[in-house]
FIROBA-32094 format. One record per residue (C-alpha): x, y, z; residue in three letters. Coordinates in pm, whole numbers. Layout:
<pts>
<pt xx="X" yy="Y" zz="Z" type="ALA"/>
...
</pts>
This chain:
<pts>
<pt xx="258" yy="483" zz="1336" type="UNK"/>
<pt xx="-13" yy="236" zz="1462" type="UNK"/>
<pt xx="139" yy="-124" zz="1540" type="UNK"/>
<pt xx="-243" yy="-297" zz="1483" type="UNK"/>
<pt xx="-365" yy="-282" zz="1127" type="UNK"/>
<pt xx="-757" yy="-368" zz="979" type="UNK"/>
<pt xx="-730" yy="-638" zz="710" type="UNK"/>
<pt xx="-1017" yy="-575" zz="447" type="UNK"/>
<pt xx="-1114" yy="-859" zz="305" type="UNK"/>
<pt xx="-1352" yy="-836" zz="-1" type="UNK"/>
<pt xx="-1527" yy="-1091" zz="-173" type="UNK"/>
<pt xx="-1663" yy="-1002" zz="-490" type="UNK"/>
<pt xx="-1791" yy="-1047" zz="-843" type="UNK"/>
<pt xx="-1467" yy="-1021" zz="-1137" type="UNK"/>
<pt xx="-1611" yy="-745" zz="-1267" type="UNK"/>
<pt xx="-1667" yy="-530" zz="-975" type="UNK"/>
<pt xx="-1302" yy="-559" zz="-838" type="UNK"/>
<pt xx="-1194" yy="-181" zz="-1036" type="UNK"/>
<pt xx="-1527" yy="-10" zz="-834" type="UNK"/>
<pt xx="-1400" yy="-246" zz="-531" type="UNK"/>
<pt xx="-1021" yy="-79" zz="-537" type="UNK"/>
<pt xx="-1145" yy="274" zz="-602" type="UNK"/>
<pt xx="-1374" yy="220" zz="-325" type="UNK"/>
<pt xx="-1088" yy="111" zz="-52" type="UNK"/>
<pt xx="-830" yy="389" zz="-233" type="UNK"/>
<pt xx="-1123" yy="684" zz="-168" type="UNK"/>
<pt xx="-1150" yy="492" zz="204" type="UNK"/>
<pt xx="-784" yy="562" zz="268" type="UNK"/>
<pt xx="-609" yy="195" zz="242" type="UNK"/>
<pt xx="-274" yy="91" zz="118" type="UNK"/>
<pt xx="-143" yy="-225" zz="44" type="UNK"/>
<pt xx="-433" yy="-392" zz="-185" type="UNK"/>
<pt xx="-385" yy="-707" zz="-336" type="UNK"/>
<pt xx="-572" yy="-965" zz="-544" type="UNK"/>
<pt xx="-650" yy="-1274" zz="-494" type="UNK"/>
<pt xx="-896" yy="-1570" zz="-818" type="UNK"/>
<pt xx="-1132" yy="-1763" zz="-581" type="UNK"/>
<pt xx="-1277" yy="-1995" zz="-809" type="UNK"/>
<pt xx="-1570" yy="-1761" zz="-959" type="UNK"/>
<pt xx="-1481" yy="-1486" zz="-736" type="UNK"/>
<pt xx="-1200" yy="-1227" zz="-681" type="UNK"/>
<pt xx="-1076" yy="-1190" zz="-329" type="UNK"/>
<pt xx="-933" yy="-822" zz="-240" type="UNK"/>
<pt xx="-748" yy="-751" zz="3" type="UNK"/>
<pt xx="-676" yy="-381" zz="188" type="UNK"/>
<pt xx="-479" yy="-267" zz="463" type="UNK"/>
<pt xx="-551" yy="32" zz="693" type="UNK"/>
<pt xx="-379" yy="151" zz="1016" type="UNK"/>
<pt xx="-617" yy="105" zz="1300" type="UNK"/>
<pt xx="-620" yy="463" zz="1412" type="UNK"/>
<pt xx="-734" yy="566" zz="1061" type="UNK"/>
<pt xx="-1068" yy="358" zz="1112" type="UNK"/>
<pt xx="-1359" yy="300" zz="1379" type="UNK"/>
<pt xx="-1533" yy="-71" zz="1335" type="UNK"/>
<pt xx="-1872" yy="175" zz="1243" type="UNK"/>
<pt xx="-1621" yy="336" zz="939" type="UNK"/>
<pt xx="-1578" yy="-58" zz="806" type="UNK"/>
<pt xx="-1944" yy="-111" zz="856" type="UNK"/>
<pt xx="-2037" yy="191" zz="659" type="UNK"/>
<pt xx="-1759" yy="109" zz="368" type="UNK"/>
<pt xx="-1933" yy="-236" zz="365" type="UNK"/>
<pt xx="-2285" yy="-62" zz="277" type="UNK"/>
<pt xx="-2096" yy="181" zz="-1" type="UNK"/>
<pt xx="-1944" yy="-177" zz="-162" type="UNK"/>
<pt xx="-2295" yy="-354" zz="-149" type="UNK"/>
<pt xx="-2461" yy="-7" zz="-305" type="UNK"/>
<pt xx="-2194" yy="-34" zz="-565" type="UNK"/>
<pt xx="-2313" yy="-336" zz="-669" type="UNK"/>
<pt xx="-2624" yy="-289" zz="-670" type="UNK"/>
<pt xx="-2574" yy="14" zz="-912" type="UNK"/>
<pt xx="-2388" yy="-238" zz="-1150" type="UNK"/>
<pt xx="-2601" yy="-487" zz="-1132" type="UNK"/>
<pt xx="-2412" yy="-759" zz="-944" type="UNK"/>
<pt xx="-2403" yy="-1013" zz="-696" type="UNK"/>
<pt xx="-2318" yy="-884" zz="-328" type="UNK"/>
<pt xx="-1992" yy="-876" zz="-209" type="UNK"/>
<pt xx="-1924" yy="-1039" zz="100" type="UNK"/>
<pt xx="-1655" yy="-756" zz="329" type="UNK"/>
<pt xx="-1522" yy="-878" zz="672" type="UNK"/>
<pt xx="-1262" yy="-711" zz="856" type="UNK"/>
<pt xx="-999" yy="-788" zz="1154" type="UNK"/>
<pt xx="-707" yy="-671" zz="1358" type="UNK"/>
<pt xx="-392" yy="-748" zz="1263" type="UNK"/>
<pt xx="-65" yy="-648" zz="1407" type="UNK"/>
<pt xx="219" yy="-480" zz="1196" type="UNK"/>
<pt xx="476" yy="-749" zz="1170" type="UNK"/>
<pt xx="145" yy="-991" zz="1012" type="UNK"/>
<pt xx="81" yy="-731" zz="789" type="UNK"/>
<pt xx="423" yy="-686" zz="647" type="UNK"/>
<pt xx="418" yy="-1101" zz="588" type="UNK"/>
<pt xx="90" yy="-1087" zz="441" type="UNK"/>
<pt xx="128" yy="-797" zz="235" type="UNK"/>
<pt xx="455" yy="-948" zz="45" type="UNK"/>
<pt xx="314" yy="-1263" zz="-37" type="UNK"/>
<pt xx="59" yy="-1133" zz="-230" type="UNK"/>
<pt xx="271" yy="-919" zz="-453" type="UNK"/>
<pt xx="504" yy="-1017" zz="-710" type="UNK"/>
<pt xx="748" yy="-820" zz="-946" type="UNK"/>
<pt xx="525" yy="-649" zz="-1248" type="UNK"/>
<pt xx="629" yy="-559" zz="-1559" type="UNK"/>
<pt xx="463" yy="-206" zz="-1718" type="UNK"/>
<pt xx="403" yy="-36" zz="-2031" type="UNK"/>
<pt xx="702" yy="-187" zz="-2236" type="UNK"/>
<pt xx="1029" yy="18" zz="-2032" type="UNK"/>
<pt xx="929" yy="-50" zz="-1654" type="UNK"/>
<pt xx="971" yy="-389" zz="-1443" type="UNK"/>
<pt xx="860" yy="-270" zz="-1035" type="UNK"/>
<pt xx="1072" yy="-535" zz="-861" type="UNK"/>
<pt xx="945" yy="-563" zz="-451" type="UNK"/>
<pt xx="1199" yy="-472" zz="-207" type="UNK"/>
<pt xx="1241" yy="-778" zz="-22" type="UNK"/>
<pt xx="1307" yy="-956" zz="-355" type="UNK"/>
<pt xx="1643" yy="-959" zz="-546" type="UNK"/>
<pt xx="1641" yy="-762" zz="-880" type="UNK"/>
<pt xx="1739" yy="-989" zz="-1159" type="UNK"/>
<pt xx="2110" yy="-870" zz="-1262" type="UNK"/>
<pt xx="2027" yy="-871" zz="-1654" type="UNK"/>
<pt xx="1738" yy="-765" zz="-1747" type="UNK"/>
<pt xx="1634" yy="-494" zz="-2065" type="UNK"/>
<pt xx="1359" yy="-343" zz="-1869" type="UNK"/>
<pt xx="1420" yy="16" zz="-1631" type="UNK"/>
<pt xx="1388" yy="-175" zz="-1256" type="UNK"/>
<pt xx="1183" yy="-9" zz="-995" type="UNK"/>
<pt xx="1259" yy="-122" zz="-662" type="UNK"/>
<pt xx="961" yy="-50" zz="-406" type="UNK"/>
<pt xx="860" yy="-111" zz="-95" type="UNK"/>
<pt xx="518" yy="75" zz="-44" type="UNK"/>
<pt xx="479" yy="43" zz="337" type="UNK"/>
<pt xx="166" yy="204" zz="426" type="UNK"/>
<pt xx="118" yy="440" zz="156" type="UNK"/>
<pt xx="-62" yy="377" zz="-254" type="UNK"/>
<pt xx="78" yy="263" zz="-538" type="UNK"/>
<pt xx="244" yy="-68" zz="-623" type="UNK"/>
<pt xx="202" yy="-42" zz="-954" type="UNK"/>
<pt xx="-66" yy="-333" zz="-999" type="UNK"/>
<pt xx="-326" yy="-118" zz="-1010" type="UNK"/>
<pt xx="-475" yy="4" zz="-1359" type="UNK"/>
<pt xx="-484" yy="373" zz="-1266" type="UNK"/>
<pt xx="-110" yy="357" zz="-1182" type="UNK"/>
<pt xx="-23" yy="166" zz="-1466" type="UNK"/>
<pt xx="-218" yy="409" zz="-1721" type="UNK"/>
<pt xx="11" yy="711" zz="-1542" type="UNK"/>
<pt xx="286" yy="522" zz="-1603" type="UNK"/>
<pt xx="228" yy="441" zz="-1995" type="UNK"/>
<pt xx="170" yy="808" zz="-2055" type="UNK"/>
<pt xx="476" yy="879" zz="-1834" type="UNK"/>
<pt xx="661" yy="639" zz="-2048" type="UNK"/>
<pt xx="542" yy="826" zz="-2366" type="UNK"/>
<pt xx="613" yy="1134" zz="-2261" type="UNK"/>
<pt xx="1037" yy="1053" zz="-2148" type="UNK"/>
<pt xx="1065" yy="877" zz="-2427" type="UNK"/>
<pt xx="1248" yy="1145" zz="-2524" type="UNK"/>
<pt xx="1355" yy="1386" zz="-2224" type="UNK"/>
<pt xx="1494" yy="1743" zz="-2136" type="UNK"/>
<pt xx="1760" yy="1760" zz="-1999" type="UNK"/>
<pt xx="1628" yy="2095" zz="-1845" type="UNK"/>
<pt xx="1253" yy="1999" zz="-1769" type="UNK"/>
<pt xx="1133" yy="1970" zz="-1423" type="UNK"/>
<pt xx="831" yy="1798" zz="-1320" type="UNK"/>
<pt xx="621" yy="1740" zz="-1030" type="UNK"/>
<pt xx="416" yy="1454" zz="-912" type="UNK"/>
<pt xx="113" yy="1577" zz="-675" type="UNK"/>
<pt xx="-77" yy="1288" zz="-450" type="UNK"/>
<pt xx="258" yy="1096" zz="-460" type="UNK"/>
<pt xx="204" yy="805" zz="-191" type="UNK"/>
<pt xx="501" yy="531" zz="-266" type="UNK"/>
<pt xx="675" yy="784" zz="-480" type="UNK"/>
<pt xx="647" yy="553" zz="-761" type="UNK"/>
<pt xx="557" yy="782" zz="-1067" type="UNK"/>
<pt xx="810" yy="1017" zz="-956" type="UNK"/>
<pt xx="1076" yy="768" zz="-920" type="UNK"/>
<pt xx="956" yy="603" zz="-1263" type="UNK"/>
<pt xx="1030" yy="934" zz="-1413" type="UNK"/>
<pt xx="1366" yy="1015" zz="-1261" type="UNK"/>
<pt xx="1487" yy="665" zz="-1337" type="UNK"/>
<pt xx="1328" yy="701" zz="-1747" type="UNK"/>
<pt xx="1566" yy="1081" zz="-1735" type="UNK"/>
<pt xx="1391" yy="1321" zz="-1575" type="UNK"/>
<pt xx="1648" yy="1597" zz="-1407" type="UNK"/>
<pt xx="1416" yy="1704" zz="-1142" type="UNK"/>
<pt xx="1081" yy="1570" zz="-973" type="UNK"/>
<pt xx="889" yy="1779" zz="-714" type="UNK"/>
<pt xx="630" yy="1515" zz="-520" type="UNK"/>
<pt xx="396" yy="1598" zz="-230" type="UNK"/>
<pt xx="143" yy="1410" zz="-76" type="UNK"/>
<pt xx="-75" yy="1509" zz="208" type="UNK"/>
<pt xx="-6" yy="1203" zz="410" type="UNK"/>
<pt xx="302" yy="1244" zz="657" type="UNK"/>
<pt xx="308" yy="828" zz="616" type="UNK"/>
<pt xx="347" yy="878" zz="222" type="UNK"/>
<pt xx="619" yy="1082" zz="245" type="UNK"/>
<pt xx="780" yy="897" zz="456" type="UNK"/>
<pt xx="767" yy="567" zz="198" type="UNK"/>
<pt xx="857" yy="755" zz="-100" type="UNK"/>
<pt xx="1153" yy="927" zz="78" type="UNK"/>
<pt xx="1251" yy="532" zz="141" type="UNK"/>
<pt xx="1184" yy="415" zz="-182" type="UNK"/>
<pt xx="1394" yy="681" zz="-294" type="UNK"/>
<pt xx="1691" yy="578" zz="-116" type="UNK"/>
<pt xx="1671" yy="196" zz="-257" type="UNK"/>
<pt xx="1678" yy="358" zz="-577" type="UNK"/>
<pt xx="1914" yy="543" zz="-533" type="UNK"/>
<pt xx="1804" yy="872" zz="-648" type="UNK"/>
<pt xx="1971" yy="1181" zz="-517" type="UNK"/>
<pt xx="1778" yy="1361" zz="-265" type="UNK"/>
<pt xx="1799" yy="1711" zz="-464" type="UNK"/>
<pt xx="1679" yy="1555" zz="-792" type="UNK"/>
<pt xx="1375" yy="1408" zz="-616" type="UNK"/>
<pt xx="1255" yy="1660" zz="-333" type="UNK"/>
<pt xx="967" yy="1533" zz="-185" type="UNK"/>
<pt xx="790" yy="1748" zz="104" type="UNK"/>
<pt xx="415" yy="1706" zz="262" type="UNK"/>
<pt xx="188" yy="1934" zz="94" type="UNK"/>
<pt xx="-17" yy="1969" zz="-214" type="UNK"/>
<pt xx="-41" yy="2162" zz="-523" type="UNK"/>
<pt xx="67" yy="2489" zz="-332" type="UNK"/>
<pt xx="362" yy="2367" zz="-203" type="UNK"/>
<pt xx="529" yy="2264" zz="-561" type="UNK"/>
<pt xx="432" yy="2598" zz="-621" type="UNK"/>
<pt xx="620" yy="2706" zz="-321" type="UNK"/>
<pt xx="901" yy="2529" zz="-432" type="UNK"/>
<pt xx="897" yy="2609" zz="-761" type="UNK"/>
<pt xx="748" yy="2953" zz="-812" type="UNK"/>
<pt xx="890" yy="2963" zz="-1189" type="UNK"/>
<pt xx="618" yy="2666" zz="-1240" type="UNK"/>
<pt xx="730" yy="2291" zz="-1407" type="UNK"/>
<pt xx="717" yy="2143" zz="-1724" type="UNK"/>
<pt xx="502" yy="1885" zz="-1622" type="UNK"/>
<pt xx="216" yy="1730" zz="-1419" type="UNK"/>
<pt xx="120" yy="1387" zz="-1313" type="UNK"/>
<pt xx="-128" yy="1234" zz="-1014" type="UNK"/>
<pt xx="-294" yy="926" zz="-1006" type="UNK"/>
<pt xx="-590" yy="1093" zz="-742" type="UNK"/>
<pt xx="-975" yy="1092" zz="-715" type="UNK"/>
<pt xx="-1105" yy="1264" zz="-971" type="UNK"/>
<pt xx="-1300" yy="1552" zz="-694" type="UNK"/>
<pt xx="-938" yy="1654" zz="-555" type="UNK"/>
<pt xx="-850" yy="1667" zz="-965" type="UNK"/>
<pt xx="-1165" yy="1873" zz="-1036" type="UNK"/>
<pt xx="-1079" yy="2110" zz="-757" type="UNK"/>
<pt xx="-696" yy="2207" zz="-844" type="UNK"/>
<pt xx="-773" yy="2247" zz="-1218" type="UNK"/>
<pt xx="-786" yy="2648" zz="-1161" type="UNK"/>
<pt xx="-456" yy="2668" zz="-1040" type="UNK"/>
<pt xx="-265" yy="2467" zz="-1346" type="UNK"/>
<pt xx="-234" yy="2767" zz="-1520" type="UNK"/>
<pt xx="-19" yy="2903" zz="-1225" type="UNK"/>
<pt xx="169" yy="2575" zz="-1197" type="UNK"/>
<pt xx="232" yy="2428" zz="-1507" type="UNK"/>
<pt xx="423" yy="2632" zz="-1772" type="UNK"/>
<pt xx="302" yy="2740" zz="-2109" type="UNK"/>
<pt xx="406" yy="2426" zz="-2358" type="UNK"/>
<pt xx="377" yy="2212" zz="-2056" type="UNK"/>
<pt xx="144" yy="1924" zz="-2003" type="UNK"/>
<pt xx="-25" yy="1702" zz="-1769" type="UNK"/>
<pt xx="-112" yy="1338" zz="-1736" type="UNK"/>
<pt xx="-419" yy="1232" zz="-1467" type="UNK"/>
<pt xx="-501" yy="925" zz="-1365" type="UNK"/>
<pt xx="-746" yy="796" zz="-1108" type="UNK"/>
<pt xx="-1078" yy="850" zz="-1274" type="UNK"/>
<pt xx="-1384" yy="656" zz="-1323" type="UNK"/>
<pt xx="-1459" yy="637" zz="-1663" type="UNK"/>
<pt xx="-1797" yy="795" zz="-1621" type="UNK"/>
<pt xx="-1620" yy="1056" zz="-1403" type="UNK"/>
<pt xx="-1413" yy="1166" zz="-1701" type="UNK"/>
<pt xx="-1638" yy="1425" zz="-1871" type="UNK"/>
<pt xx="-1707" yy="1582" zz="-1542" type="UNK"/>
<pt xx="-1320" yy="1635" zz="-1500" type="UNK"/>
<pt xx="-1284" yy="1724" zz="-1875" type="UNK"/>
<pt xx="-1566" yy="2033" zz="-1853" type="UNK"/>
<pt xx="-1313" yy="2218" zz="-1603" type="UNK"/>
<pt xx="-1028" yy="2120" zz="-1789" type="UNK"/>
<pt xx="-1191" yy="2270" zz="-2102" type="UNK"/>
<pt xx="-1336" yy="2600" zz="-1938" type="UNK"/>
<pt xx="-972" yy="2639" zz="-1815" type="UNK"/>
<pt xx="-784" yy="2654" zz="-2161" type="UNK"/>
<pt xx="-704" yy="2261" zz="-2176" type="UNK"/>
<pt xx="-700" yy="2070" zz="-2420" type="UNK"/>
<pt xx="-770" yy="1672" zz="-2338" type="UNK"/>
<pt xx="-456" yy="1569" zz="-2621" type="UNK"/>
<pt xx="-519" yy="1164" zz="-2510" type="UNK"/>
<pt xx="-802" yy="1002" zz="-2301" type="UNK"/>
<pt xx="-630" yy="618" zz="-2230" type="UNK"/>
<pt xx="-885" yy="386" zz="-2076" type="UNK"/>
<pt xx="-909" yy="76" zz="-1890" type="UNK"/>
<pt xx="-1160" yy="-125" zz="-1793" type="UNK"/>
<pt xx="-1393" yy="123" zz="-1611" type="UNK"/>
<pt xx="-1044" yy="349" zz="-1554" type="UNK"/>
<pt xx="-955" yy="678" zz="-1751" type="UNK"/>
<pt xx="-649" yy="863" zz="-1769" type="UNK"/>
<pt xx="-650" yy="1226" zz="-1931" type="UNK"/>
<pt xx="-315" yy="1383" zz="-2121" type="UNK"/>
<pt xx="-353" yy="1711" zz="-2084" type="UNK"/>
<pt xx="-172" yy="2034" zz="-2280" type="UNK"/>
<pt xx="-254" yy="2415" zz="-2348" type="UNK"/>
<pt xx="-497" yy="2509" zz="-2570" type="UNK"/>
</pts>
């Protein structure tokens, strides 16, 4: 792991900070945080300095002004600096605060102590270098479907949690009754966080495996297929493992995605459709979309 970190700091228009945090999600940062600046919104992202050139930052800087020049809003202002890890760790938890979602979940940061009474499910995380925190609206429309969907759980159903950076959707589902969680994630880094946040919570290692890998490696693990699918991912990585659901996710099972764009969703629903899904629930957000996915 890098010791120096780039701080991204993005000053922008209110209603450009969703395109602003899919923007820095698609660029690879974790850690994002929001800050009011009188008429403004202040964002800010954190990325290991071997992940980035200074010509990478430059270029993201172009995408955000393009962005807003497709909605039809003021510039954003980016800037950018080195950091080292031990300021990033201080800066990172002061911008974060305990967050209560969908009307079961309260995600309580690590470094904080957990309130001993409380009638909410308490996630403790600590998401290091990897997504999700929870304060996002792409994780927190995974995690209302999620919510829906344990509401009332098998005690036999397995699920599996693909793209699964802090491990918090997986965790979320173990601690609402799932029996067994399969989560993968591509980045070594991610699996390293979610294997930690695992152990604050508590969770037994063999009811929440979690491996590098994608969509082929649940299906390594479990060849028999799962009763259920959720990723909060961009919608092209989405688009792209739709023809293998049929191998991964049983007959009456389902799926919930998040991470889409609003006016990605149809593109992500044609697949889905040509595949034999049916789109059961299409929650929204803001300019965010989540899909709820079953046979058809």
């Amino acid at each position: 792991m890098s010791n120096s970190w780039w701080e991204i700091q993005v000053l922008c228009h209110p209603n450009m900070e969703e395109s602003v945090f899919w923007r820095l999600q698609k660029f690879g940062c974790s850690g994002t945080a929001t800050e009011r600046k009188e008429q403004s919104y202040l964002i800010r992202a954190y990325l290991p300095q071997i992940k980035a050139q200074a010509l990478d930052l430059a270029a993201l800087s172009l995408w955000l002004r393009q962005d807003a020049m497709i909605l039809n809003l003021p510039q954003p202002i980016t800037r950018w600096q080195l950091i080292d890890e031990e300021d990033w760790a201080s800066s990172w938890k002061q911008h974060w605060q305990p967050t209560e979602v969908g009307d079961r979940i309260l995600i309580y940061p690590a470094w904080l102590t957990p309130p001993e009474n409380s009638d909410r499910i308490i996630l403790r995380l600590d998401p290091g270098v990897a997504f999700g925190t929870g304060t996002h609206l792409t994780t927190q429309l995974c995690l209302e479907s999620l919510e829906m969907r344990m509401l009332y759980p098998s005690g036999e159903a397995v699920l599996a949690d693909i793209g699964c950076g802090s491990g918090i959707l997986a965790i979320a589902a173990i601690l609402m009754g799932a029996p067994k969680v399969y989560a993968v994630d591509i980045d070594p880094l991610a699996v390293e966080s979610a294997r930690q946040n695992r152990a604050l919570n508590q969770i037994d290692a063999d009811r929440l495996i979690i491996e590098q890998g994608s969509l082929e490696k649940v299906l390594e693990m479990a060849p028999e297929g799962v009763d259920g699918v959720f990723c909060n991912i961009l919608a092209e990585t989405i688009i792209e493992m739709i023809p293998q659901f049929a191998k991964l996710i049983k007959p009456k099972g389902w799926g919930i995605l998040s991470g889409i764009l609003l006016d990605q969703a149809k593109s992500v629903m044609e697949p889905l459709e040509d595949n034999g899904w049916v789109v059961a629930a299409l929650w929204k957000r803001q300019d965010w979309a989540c899909l709820n996915i079953r046979r058809a």
